[in-house]
Structure formats: C-alpha cells, structure tokens
N, C-alpha and C positions, 0 to 999 in steps of 0.2 A: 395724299395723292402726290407723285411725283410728278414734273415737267418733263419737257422735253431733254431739257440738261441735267435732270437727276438732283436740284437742287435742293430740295427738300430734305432727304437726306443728308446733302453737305450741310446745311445749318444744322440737322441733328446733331452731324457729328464734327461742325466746328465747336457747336458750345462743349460737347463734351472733352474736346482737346483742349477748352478754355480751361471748367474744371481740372482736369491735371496740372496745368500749369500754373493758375492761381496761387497754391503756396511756395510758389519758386522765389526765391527772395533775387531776382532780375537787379543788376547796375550796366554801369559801360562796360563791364568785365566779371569775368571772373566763372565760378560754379557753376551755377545759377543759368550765365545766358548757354553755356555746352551745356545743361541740363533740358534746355528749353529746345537750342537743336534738333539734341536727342529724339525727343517726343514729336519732334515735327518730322523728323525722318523717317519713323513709322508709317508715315504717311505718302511722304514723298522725299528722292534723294536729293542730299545737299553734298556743294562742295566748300571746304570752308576754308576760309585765309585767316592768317594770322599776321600782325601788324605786331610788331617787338615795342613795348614802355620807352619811352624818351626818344621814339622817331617821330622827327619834324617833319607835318602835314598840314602844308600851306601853311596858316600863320597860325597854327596849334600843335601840340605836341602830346603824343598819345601817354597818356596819364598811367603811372603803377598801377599792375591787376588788385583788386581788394578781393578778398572771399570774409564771409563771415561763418561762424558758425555757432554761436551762443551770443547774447545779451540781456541784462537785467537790471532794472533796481530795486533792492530788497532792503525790507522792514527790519528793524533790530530781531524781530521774531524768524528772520528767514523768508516769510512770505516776499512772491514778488509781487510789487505794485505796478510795474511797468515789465510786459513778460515780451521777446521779440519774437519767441513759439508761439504768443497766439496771435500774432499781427506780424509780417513785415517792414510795417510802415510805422512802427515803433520804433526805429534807429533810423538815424539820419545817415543814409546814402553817403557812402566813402566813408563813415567815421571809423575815426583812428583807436587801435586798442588802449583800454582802460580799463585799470584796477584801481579801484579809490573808495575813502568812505569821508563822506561830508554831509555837513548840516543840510538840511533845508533850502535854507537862504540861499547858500552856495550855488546848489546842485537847479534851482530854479533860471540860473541863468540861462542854463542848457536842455532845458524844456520848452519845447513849441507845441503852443494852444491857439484853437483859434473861438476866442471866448464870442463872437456871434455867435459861432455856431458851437453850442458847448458838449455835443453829442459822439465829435466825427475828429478820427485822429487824421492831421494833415498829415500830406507826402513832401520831404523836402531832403533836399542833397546837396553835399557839397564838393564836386567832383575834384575841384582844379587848387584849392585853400584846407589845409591841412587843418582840420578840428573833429570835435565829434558830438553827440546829442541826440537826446532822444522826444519824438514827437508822441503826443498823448489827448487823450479827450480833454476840453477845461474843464467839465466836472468831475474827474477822474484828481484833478491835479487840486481843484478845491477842496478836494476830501482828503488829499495827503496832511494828515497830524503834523506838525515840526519835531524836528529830531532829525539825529542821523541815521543814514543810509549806505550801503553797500552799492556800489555801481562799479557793473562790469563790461565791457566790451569786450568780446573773443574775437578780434578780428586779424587780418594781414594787409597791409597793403605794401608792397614791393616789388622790384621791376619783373614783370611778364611779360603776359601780350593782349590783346585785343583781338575781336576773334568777330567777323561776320561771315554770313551762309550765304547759299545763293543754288539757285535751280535755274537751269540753263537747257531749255525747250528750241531742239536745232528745226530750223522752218527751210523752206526753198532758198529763201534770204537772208544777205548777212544782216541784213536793217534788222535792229530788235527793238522790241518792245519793253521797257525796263519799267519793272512792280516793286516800289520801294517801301516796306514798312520798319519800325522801330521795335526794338525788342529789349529795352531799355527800364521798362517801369516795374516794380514790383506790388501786386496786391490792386491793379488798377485794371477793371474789364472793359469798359468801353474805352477809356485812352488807353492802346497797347494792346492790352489782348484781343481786343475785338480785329483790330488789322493782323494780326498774327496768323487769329486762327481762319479770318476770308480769304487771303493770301495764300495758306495751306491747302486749303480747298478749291479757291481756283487751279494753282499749281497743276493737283489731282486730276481736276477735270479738264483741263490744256493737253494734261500727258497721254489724255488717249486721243486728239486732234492729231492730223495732218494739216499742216500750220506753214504760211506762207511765210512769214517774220520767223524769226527766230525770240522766242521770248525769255526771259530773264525776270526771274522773282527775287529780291533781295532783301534780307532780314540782316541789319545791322542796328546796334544802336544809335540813338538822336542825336543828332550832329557830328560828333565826331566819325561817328561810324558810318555814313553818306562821304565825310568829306574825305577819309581812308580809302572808300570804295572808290571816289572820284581821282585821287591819289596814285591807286595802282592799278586805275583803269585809263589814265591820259592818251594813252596810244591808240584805246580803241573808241573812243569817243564820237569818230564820224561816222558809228554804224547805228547809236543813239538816234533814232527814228522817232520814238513816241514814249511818253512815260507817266504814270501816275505814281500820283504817289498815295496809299491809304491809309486811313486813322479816324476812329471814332466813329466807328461803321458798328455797333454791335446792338443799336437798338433800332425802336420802330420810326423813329422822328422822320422827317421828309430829307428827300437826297438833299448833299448841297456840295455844287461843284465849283472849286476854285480855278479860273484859270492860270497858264503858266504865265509867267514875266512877258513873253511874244504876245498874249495875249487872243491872237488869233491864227495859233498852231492847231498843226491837223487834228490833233487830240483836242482840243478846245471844241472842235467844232466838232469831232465826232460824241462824245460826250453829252455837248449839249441836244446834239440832235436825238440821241438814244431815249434823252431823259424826256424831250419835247413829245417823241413818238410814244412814249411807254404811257401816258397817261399820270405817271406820276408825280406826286405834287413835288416839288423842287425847287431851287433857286441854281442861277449861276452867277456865281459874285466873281468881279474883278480883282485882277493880280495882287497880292499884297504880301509885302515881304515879314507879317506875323505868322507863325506855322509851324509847321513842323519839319519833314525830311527835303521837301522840294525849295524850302531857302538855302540850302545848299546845291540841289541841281541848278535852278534859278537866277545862281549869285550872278553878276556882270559877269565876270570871267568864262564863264560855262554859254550861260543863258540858252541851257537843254529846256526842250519843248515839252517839260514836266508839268502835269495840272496835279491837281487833288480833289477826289474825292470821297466824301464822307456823309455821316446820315447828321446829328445832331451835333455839331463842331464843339472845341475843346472849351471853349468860352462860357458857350449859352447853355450847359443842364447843369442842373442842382447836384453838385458832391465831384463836381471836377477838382482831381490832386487831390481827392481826402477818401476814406474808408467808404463816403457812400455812394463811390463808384465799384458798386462789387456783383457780384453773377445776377444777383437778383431783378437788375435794370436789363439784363441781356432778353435778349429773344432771337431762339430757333429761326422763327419766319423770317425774323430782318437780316438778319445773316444769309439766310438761305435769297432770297431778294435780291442782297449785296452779292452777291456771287452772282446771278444772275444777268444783273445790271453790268457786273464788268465783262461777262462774257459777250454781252452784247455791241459794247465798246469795242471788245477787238474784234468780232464781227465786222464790223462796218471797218475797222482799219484793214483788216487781212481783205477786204473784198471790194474797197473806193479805189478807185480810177479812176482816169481822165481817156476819154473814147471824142474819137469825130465821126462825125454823120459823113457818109461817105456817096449821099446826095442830097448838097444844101439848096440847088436851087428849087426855090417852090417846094412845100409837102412831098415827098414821096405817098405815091398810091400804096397807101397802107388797105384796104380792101382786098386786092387783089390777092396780097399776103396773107392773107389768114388774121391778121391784126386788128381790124376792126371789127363790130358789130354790123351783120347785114339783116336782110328783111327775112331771114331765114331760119337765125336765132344766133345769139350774142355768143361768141368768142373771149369776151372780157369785159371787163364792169366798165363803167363810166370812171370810175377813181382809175383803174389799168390803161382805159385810153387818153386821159389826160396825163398819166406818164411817160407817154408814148413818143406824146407829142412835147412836153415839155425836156425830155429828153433829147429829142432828134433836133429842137429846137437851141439848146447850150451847148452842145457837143462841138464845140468850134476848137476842141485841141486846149482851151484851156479853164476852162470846167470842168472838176471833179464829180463825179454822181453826189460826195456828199454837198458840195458847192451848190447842186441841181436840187438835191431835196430839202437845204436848206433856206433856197430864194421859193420855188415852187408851195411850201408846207404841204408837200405829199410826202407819207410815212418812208422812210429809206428801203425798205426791204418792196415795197412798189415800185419806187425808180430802180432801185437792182432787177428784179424782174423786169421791169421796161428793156431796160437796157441789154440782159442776156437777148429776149425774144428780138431785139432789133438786131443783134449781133446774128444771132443764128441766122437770117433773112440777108444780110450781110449790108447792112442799112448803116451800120457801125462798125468801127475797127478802131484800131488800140492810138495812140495819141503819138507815139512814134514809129507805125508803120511806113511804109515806102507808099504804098499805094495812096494816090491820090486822087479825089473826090473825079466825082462823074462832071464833066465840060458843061459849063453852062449852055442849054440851047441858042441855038444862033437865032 
C-alpha cells in the first residue's frame, strides 16, 4: 500500500538504487564517487562542482584523486588469497600502487584484522599519509600458510579534483533548506548508502512540490567534501535557513535526532515536534561535536542551524566500518519511513509562522463564527477547539505555531488547522502586518 507521499515505493526503489551502488568502490575521489552520481541522476538532476588537488580549504587541502582498478595477494600457485573483486574493503582506502613479492612475515605488517571479531573484513583508509594495505577477515589471515606472496596494487593517486553534487529545488524563497549526505564509503549500507539513497528519494519526491524554501540536496564526501561545499559556498551562507544532515538511516531501529550546535534552532524543534507527533519511538539527543557531515556546518566559525538525523547511529549496531554492514541489514519500510519522516519536517518548516490575534482582549466569540461546537451539532472536536483557543491565546507576534504546538502538546498539523480557520474568520493575521489588533473596550 502506498501513502499519501508515495513512500512506499521510494523505499522500493531506494534500496534497489542501494544495490547498484554497493559494488562501487566509493573514496573522497575519483571513479567510483562520478559512478555513483551517475546512478543518482537517473533519478534526479545534479549539478556537480569540482574542487582541483592541492586547493586550500580552510585548514585542509584537497587531497590527489586516487582511482583503483585491480588489487591482490596471490599464493605461489597464482590463487588469490586476498581478492579486491570480491570485497572493496579489501584495500585500504587511498592506498598507493604496489608490485612486490614478500614473505609472510613481511607482508603481515600491512594486513588489518580485527581478531574479536574474526569473521568480518574491517573498513579503513588512509586519505591524508601516503601508504598502502590490505584489510581481511582474522580467520582468512590465520589460514595463510608462510611463504612468499605476490602483492599488487593497481592504483593512481595524482593531482585531480574532487567532485560534489547537489540538487537545487527553487521555492518562493531564497531561505533554503540544505540536505547534506556523505558519498564517501565503499561496501558500507547502512553508513553511506542508506543516506544516499533517502536523500535521492526525497530529492524525487520535493521535485514534484511547489515549495516555499528553496531546497538543496548535497552529496559530497565526509568532511572534506562539506568543508569544500562550505568553501565555495561563503557568499551565500545567509540564505542557509534550515539543514539536516543524514546518515544511518537504512534500517528499522527507532529515529534518533541530533540537535544542531544552537541547540534550539527552528529545525531542532521542528524535528522534534514531527517525531513527538508521529508516535514513533525516538530519542533526541544533544549537540555533540562526534558525527558526521554537520561537524563541519556546526563548527564555531559557521555555527549553521544543522541537526542530524538518523534511525540506529554509527556507533551502536553490530558491524559498523566492517563487511557486516551489507544489504542484508537494510529494509525497504525503514527507508520508506525515512523519507516520510523528512517530508514531514519540511512540512512543518515550509508552513510555521508567527501570526497575531487580531482581537486580544478577552476570547473573541468564536460561536458566532462557525468555530465552535453548538447545541446543534459539532463544527470540530474537542482536540480542534482546544487549538483554537490555544492559538488565539500565543499569537502575540512572537510565537511560532511550532512554538504553540510545542508548549500546548497538540499534534502540529491541528494548531496549522487552528490557525488557517482563524485566519480565514480574520481573528489572525501575519506577525508583520500593518493592521493592528481591534482597541480594547473602554
């Protein structure tokens, strides 16, 4: 069954756009992330920028593109023991090309296991420190025989460029709303691909809205690729209204929303309120500068009203950075959910206002209006007239309706409601109009 937003399908058809991109061997550059573009443009347009190798971005400098295309360590017999065709995450990120053959002993230096867990090949890179290495299961690496070995690295690393997307949704407004994900990991679905492909699919379903804000989806890689965006976005920085940022959104676990650095930014609270009304079980945790994309919107310097969120964070499930974060953890519904839940958020941001009551003294006779319930038969529920009233009662010019549904706990799309029918009745008016409130009686 589908929703009203057609979600259900976009979780179809995020995971399946997870699938394809799955064996994309994803770093800060190179093939891999124009590969992954690609496949998101199918879906929806991007525009994509390019940042040139050894430009200084703030206190970092965009790193040589690396492409790889072959990796192995093979048996005196030819056989590979360490194969990079059947795993990505069989070479260590950035590593440098290499033709070599050595011992055992030797070539153990350059092997990462993570012998607790002896089943799961770890994820590890070394973006910024010139070396190379290959990561493997420990019992993969306890059954290698001693002897020499073949080890190859087909790789490039040399000056290029760095390359982020972005979908750019024109609203009424120049105020936009900025969707920031990482496009960064290779072989990893719930960190990375799961934000990729809800991100996509939001996009999708924004581009057929008529949209107040102007909204802005951005796929770049982790950290440097936010901080490039931030880079050679400085100028336009004061139209930066709202922003999330997403990650680890691809299973069923309960929402969990991080607030921005502000702590009590309009997204903070729209957010919260979405997740408070939806019934769904949740947390919202305070600012913290461990994460992901939004410790760069966040930093002092910036301190943009970025929150984050996500279903099961990168921390707390079993096989976070190693092989057993793979499709099998994903799920259609929670995806589909996930899109849902952020449509909801900008809901409430495209539609909160600040309105005044345009007769504060004493109740306005709401009866007479059509607005209450009489002996005759009910106009609206008991929850509709206590919005009514709780509306007409904050409306003093500087309460926000979310402001109003937040102190009240009436569900927000009730105080909206409330609010249009007192407006139509002309009970309410906008927070910077000219017209001012009816004279108190003498």
């Amino acid at each position: 069954m589908v929703d009203a937003h057609g979600t259900d399908a976009l979780g179809s058809e995020a995971y399946a756009l997870m699938e394809r991109l799955y064996p994309l061997c994803r770093s800060l550059t190179g093939d891999g992330v124009h590969a992954t573009f690609d496949a998101i443009e199918d879906h929806i347009p991007l525009t994509r920028t390019e940042i040139a190798s050894g430009t200084h971005v703030f206190d970092w400098v965009v790193p040589d593109e690396w492409n790889i295309r072959d990796a192995y360590v093979a048996a005196r017999d030819g056989s590979r023991v360490i194969d990079f065709r059947r795993s990505t995450l069989h070479v260590v990120g950035y590593s440098e090309p290499v033709r070599a053959h050595m011992p055992l002993e030797e070539l153990r230096t350059r092997l990462h296991t993570l012998p607790e867990r002896p089943d799961v090949i770890p994820y590890r890179t070394s973006y910024y420190h010139r070396t190379w290495g290959f990561c493997l299961a420990h019992r993969d690496l306890e059954a290698l025989p001693p002897g020499d070995y073949d080890v190859v690295i087909d790789s490039s690393l040399e000056p290029g460029r760095l390359t982020f997307a972005e979908l750019l949704l024109e609203g009424e407004l120049d105020d936009e709303v900025v969707i920031s994900t990482y496009v960064c990991h290779p072989a990893l679905a719930h960190d990375n691909l799961s934000g990729i492909a809800v991100a996509t699919m939001l996009g999708r379903a924004l581009s057929q809205r008529r949209l107040r804000h102007s909204i802005r989806i951005v796929f770049a890689p982790g950290t440097i690729g936010p901080l490039c965006w931030l880079h050679a976005n400085r100028d336009r920085l004061g139209r930066f209204a709202h922003g999330l940022a997403i990650s680890c959104i691809g299973d069923d676990g309960d929402f969990t929303y991080k607030r921005s650095r502000r702590g009590d930014a309009a997204i903070d609270r729209a957010a919260a309120l979405v997740l408070r009304d939806s019934g769904r079980p949740h947390r919202v945790l305070e600012w913290d500068p461990w994460g992901g994309d939004e410790r760069q919107f966040c930093s002092p310097g910036f301190n943009l009203p970025m929150g984050t969120l996500q279903r099961t964070p990168h921390a707390e499930y079993d096989g976070y950075h190693t092989s057993a974060d793979s499709l099998d953890r994903m799920s259609p519904a929670g995806m589909a959910d996930a899109v849902r839940a952020l449509l909801d958020v900008i809901d409430v941001l495209e539609t909160d206002r600040t309105l005044v009551n345009r007769s504060p003294f004493g109740e306005p006779q709401l009866g007479r209006r059509g607005l209450f319930r009489t002996s005759g038969g009910a106009v609206a529920t008991p929850a509709d007239e206590r919005a009514l009233l709780w509306v007409l009662n904050q409306s003093d010019g500087d309460a926000s309706l979310v402001d109003i549904a937040g102190r009240s706990g009436i569900a927000y799309p009730v105080i909206r409601r409330a609010a249009e029918r007192l407006e139509q009745v002309e009970l309410l008016g906008p927070a910077w109009s000219a017209a001012t409130p009816d004279p108190a009686p003498r």
